[in-house]
N, C-alpha and C positions, 0 to 999 in steps of 0.2 A: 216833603218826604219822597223819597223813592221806592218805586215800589219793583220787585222784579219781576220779569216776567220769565218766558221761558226759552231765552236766547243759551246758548251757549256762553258758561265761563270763557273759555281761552280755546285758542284753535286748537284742534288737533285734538280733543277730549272727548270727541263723539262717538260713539258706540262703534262705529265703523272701523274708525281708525285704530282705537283702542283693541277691537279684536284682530285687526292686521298686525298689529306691533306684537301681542300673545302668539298669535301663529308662526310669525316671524323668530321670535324666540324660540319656543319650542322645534321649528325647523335647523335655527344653530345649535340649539343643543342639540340636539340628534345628532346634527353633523358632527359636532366636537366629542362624543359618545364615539361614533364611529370611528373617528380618526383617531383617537386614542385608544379606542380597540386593535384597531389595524396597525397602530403603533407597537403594541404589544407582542403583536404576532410577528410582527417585524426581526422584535428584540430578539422572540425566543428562536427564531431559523436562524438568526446572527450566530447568538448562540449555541445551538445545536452544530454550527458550521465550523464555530471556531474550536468547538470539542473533538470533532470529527479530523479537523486539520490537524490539533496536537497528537491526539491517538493516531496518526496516522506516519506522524513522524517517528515513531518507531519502527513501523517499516524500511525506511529508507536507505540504513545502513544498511540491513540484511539482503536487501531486495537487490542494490549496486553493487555486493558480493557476489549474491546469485548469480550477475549478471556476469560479472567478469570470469566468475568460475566457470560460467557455458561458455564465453569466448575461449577460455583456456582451454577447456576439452574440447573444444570443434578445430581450434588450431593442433589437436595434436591425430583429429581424425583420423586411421588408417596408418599412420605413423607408429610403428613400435617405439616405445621410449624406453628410456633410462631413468633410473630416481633421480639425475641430478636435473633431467632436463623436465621434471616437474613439482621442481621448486617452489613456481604462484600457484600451481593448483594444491598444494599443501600448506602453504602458509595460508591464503583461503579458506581451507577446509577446518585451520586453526581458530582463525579469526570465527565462522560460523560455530565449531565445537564452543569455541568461549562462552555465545548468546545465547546458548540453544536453552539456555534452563530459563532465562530470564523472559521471552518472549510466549506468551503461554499459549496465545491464540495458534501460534505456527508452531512450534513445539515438533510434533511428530512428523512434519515434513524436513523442518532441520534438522530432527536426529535421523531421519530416513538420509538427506543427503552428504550427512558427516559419515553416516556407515558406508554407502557409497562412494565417498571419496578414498576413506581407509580402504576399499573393497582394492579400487582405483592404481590407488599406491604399492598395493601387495605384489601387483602383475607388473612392476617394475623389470626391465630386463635385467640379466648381471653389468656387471662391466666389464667391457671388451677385454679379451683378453692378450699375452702379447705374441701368440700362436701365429704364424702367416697361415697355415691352413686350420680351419673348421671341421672338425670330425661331421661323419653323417650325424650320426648321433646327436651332438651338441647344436647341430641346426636343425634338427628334430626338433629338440625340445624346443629352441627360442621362437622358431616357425609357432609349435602350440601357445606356450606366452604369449606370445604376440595377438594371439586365436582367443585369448583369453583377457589379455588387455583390451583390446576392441568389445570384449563381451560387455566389461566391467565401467566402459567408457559410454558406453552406448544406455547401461543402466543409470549410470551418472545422470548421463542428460535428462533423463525421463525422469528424475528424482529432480533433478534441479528445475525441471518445466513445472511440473508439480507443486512445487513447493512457489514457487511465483503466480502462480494462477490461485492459489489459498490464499498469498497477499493482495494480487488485483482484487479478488472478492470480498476480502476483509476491509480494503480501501474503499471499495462502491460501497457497503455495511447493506 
């Protein structure tokens, strides 16, 4: 007959070991707790970014009009013009009147710079006429137009900087 005593069954079944394997587990679980947490958070700034990117692509049309409507008015700086000779800054001013109801966030900076373009357009000189001389008079008046298209060009800009600094800020959120 055999009798047993008090050896150990099998390696590795000792009290010792057995609580190092428990600790050990519980330290991967944690860890996998963790990292699945940290996963999640991950997900949701992914998330949060890739929302932010779309909504953001709303801007982009309006912003690269802004953009080209200030180039337009600083090219005609100090320069009296004519209606024919602003042409892109009207068709611009179209293109913005078209969005201006759709985009809600910018809304009253684009109808502020649609009025301002109409403002813009009003102070158009005449058309030359086919006179060799200019009355005093009549270079009176185009000297003031002229006093007054630079006024309405100068409001422009400050309307159209405006309304770009609402989208920069709208863009940071």
């Amino acid at each position: 007959m055999t009798t047993m005593n008090s050896t150990t069954l099998a390696i590795g079944t000792s009290a010792g070991s057995l609580a190092a394997s428990i600790a050990f587990s519980f330290l991967m679980g944690a860890l996998a707790l963790y990292t699945l947490l940290h996963h999640q958070e991950v997900l949701a700034w992914m998330k949060q970014i890739r929302q932010t990117d779309t909504e953001n692509t709303a801007y982009d049309e309006p912003d690269q009009w802004l953009a080209d409507l200030y180039k337009a008015q600083c090219r005609r700086a100090k320069k009296p013009s004519r209606a024919e000779d602003m042409d892109d800054i009207s068709q611009t001013g179209d293109m913005l009147r078209g969005i201006t109801d759709h985009i809600e966030a910018v809304r009253p900076e684009l109808a502020k710079v649609v009025e301002r373009v109409d403002d813009y357009l009003d102070t158009a000189l005449p058309a030359p006429t086919a006179a060799l001389k200019v009355s005093f008079q009549d270079h009176q008046a185009q000297l003031a137009q002229a006093m007054k298209q630079e006024a309405a060009r100068a409001d422009l800009a400050q309307a159209i900087s405006t309304a770009r600094q609402k989208i920069t800020l709208l863009r940071r959120g």
